[in-house]
N, C-alpha and C positions, 0 to 999 in steps of 0.2 A: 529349617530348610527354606531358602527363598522359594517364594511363589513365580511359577514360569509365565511368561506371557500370553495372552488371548492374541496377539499380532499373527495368525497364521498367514500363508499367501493366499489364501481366498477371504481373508478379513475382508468384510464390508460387504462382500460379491456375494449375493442370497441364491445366484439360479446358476446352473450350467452356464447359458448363456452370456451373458454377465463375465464369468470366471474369463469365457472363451474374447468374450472384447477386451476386456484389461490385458489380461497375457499376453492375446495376441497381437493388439492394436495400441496400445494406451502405455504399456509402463515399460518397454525402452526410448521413448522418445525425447528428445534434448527437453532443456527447460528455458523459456525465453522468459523471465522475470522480468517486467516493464516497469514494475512501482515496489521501491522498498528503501529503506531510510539504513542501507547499510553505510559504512563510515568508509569511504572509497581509501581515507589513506592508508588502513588496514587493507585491503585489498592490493594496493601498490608495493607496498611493500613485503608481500605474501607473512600477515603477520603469524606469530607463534603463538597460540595462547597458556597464559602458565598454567591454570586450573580449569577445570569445568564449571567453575561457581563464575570466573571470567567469562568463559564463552558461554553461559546460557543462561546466569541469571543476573548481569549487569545489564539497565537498560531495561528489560521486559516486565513493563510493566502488568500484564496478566498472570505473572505469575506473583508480581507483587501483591496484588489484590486479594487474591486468593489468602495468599499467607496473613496478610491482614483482617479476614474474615475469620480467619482461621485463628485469631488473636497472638500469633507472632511476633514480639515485640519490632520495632522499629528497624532497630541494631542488627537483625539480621536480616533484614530484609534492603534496608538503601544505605545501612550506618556504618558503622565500625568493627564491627565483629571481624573474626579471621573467615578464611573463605570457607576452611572444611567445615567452621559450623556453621555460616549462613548456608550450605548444603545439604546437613543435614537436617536444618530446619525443613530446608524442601523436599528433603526425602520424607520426612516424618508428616507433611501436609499431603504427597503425593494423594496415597490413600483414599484422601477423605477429598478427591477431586473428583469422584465419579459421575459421570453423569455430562463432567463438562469436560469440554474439547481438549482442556489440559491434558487431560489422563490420557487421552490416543494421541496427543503431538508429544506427549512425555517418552510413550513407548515404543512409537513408532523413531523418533528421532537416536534413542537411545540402538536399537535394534539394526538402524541403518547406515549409524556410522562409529558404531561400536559394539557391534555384535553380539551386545547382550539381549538375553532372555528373559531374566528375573524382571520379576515387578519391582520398583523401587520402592521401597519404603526405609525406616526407621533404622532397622534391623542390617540391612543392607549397603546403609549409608558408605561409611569408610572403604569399604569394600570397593563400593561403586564411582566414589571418589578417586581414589588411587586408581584404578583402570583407564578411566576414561582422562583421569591429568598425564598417566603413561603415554597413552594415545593423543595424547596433544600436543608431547612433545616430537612426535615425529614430523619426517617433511609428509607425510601423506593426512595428515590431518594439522598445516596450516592452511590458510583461508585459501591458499588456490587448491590445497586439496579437497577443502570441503566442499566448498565449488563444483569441481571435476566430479567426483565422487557422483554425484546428484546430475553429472551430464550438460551443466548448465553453459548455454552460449552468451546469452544476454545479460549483464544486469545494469539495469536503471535504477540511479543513486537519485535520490533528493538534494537540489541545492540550491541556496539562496542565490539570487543577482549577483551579491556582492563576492562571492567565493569567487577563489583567485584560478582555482579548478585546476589547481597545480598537480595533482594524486591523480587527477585523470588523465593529466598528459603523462604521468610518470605510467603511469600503467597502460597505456599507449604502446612505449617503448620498453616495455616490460613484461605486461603479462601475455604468454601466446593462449590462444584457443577460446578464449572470452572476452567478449566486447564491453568493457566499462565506460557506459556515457551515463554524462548527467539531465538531470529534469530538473526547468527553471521553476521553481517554486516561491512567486512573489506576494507573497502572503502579507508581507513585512511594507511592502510598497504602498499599502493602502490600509495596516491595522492603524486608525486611530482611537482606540481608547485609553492610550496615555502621549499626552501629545509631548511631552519631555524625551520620553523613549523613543516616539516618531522621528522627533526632530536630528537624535542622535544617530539614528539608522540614516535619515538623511544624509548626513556627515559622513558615513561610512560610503554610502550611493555614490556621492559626489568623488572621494576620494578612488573607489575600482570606477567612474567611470570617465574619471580627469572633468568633467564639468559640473561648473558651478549651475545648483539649485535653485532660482531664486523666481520660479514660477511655474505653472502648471506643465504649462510646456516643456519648461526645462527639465523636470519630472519625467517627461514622457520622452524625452532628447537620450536622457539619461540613460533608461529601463530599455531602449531601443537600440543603444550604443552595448550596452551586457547581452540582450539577444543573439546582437552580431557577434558578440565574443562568443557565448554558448555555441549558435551555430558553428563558430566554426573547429570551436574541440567537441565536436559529433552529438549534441544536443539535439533531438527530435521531438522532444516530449517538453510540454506544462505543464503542471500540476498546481491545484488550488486547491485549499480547503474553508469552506463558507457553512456558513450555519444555512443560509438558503443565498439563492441568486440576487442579487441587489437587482434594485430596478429605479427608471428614470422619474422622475416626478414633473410635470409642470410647473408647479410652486416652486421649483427647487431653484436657489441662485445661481448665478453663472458659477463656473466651478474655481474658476482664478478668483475669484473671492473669496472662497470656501478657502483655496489655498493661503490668500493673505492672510488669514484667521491663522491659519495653522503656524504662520512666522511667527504672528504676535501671540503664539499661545493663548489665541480666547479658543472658550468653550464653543464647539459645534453643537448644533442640534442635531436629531435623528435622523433629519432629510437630509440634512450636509452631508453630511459621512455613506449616506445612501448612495446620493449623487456622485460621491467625489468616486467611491467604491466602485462603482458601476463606468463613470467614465475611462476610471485607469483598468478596467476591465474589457470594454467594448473596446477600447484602443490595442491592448496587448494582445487579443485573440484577432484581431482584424492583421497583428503582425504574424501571428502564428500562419494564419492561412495564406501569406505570403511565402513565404519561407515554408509551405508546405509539412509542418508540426500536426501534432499529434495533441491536441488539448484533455486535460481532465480537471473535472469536479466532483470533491468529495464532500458532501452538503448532509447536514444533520446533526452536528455533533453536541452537545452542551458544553463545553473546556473548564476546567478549574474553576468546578463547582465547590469543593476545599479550600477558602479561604487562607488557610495556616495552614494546609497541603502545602499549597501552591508557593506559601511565602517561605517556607521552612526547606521545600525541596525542589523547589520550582517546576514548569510545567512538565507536559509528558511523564508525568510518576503515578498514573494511575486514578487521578480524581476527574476524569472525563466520562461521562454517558450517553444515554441518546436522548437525543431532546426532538420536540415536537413541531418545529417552523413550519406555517405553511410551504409550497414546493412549487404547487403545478404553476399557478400565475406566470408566478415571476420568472419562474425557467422558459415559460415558452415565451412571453417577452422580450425575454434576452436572448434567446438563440432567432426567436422571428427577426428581429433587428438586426441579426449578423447577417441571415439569410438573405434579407431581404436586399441588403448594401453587399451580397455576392459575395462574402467574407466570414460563413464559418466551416472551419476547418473541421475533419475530422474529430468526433468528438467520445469522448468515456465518459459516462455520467453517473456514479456511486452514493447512494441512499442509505444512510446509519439506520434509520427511524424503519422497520418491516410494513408499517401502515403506508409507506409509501411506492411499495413495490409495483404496485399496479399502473401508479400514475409515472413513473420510470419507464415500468417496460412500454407504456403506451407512449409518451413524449418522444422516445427514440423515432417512431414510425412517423411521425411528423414531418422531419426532415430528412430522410433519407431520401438519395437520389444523387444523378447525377454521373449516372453510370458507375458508383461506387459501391462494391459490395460492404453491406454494414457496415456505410461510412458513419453514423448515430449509434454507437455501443450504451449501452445499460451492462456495466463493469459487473465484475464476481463480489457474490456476497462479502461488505467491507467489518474489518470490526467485532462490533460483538455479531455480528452474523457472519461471522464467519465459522461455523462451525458445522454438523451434519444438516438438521433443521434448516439452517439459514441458508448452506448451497441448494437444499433440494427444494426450500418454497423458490430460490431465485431460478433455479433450474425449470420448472415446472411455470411457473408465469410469464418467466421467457419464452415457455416455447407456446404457451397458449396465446398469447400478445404480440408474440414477433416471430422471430426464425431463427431457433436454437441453433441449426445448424454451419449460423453464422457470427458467433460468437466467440469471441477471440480469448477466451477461458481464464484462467486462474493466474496469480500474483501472490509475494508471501507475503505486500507490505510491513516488514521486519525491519527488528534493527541486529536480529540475530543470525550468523551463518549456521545454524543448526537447523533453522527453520524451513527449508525446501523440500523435506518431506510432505511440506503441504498439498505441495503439487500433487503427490502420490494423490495424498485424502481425498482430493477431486476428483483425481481420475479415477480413483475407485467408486467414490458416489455417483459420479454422472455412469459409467458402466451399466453399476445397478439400477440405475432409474430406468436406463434404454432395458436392462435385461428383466426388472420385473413387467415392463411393456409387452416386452415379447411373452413371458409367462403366462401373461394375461392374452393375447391373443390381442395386445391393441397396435401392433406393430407385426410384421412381418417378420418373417425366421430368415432373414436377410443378413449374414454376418459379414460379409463382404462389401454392402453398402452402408449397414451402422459403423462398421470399423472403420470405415472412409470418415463418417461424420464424427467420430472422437476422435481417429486422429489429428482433424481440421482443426474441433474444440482443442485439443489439449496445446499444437503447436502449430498448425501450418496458417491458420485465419491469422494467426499472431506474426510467424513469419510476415505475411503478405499485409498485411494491415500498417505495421508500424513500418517507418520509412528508414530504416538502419542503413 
């Protein structure tokens, strides 16, 4: 006999209190998703997915990992295998995921848009397979049902400069009740550690944006001409991902030098690629704040640390960690310098590495102002903190360093439509954080004004915040 689920509806919620904010404040409320790497032409087209091993274990790389610890051969995990057995590899790892956030996005997802109960495992697999491929072949469970289902208004796609952002316009004139816009994420604009590759993206630059490349400038003519495109298919958002903040160097060459280098493929040095990083930076966020955007930095990460990961299945498959960069310097460098030239924009600023939470939630308070309610965000725990632990140290140092109760709350960063129950997990943590407060007596028995401040947390700071 399958084992039943520990998901009840006061899961997570420890006190009366608690129970009484989630219920009654926190979990019918929309879901404004501002950052997640979902595949918008799935969305345009309200795809079908054929199996459950499609829609929840292509792509997610955390669940890859695990299975990998777990000594899983390859083949069912990113290879060849057929689907029902790369699934029931992952019913049969379920199990042995205790502990980690897998196990509650496993049950929790499984529970909310397919109404099962049973724990998954092994034993289950087949079973649990054919149900939920049943339910995916209806219209209530393709991607605008999963969507819907979860109440979601917003979702913010990931995408390069060069996307033609065609799947957004389609779903424009196509999807009702959900807003699909994309985040420019120009990561590609300024990676040089393979200057062949560089140069080839260049080539793609030039081609979405009809001009020719052939100096710094032109670069920047370029990346400013895609802006305007973005903007004007509903683009509000940037997004960056940096190991830490580049910064200016006096030593550093002019930067059209640094460019000429990169024509003739010679090798840069560490302050070239500093410099150049940091120029094409301070330039594209001085345009954000023109055009009134919404900027983000996701800083911390170590990337394809896997060698023969990387070459065999290429990036984002799971050989990324958190790695150690200094933080404080150079971020407040870079944000002083925008400041100072009256040009930074609203800003999200997300920490991989937990040693640097403190120096986040305090950098936010630096710049705020300006008559902007928490125009400096310190983002929801990113990554591998993103689990119970990681929102309640980010919950908790937020509100000792800054003002929780202007905090524009949670995101799935996903590449899966299964994933929205996350939102739930927050809402249920931050609940409990406010109601074991009140238990304790460090908070007022105020349920009419905590309920005001999660449902600001969960959606309304977000509504008001991002400029849709």
């Amino acid at each position: 006999m399958p084992k039943k689920t520990f998901i009840s509806d006061d899961f997570l919620l420890q006190s009366p209190f608690a129970r009484n904010l989630y219920h009654g404040y926190a979990s019918r409320l929309p879901i404004i998703d501002y950052h997640n790497h979902l595949p918008p032409g799935q969305i345009a087209s309200n795809h079908q997915f054929t199996n459950i091993t499609q829609a929840w274990l292509a792509g997610d790389h955390y669940k890859w990992r695990a299975m990998r610890t777990l000594g899983v051969a390859e083949s069912y995990i990113t290879g060849t295998a057929p689907d029902p057995d790369k699934f029931a590899k992952w019913a049969a790892t379920v199990p042995y995921t205790v502990r980690n956030p897998l196990y509650h996005w496993t049950h929790l997802e499984l529970k909310r848009y397919f109404q099962i109960d049973d724990l998954l495992e092994a034993r289950n697999a087949t079973e649990i397979f054919e149900k939920t491929t049943s339910d995916l072949q209806q219209p209530s469970h393709s991607t605008l049902g999963l969507l819907g289902m979860m109440k979601v208004e917003v979702v913010c796609t990931t995408d390069d400069p060069i996307d033609s952002l065609e799947h957004h316009q389609r779903a424009k004139s196509t999807v009702k009740g959900i807003k699909v816009l994309p985040a420019f994420r120009p990561d590609k604009a300024y990676a040089l550690g393979d200057l062949p590759q560089y140069l080839g993206y260049l080539e793609k630059l030039e081609a979405a944006s009809g001009l020719s490349i052939r100096s710094f400038a032109d670069l920047l003519d370029a990346l400013e001409k895609r802006l305007d495109y973005f903007h004007q298919n509903g683009c509000r958002l940037a997004d960056h991902g940096l190991e830490q903040m580049p910064s200016a160097s006096q030593d550093a060459p002019a930067v059209e030098k640094v460019f000429n280098k990169i024509l003739l493929k010679k090798a840069l040095s560490a302050i070239e690629i500093m410099e150049f990083t940091y120029r094409v930076l301070q330039h594209l966020c001085r345009c954000y704040h023109q055009k009134g955007w919404v900027q983000q930095f996701h800083l911390g990460a170590l990337r394809n640390n896997n060698t023969r990961g990387l070459r065999e299945l290429g990036a984002d498959t799971g050989f990324d960690s958190i790695g150690d960069f200094p933080q404080a310097r150079s971020l407040s460098l870079f944000l002083n310098a925008l400041e100072e030239a009256g040009a930074l924009p609203k800003t999200i600023l997300y920490n991989l590495n937990p040693a640097d939470n403190e120096v986040m939630a305090t950098m936010t308070g630096n710049f705020n102002g300006g008559g902007l309610k928490g125009k400096i965000q310190w983002g929801s725990a990113w990554w591998f903190l993103d689990q119970k632990d990681g929102m309640e140290k980010q919950l908790n140092t937020l509100s000792n360093m800054g003002l929780l109760s202007c905090f524009v709350g949670m995101l799935t960063d996903s590449r899966s439509f299964l994933s929205f129950p996350r939102h739930e997990y927050f809402r249920r943590i931050l609940c409990n954080v406010l109601g074991n407060d009140v238990a304790r007596g460090e908070l007022p028995q105020d349920e009419k004004w905590l309920g005001k401040i999660v449902q600001d947390i969960c959606y309304h700071n977000a509504r008001d915040f991002f400029p849709f």
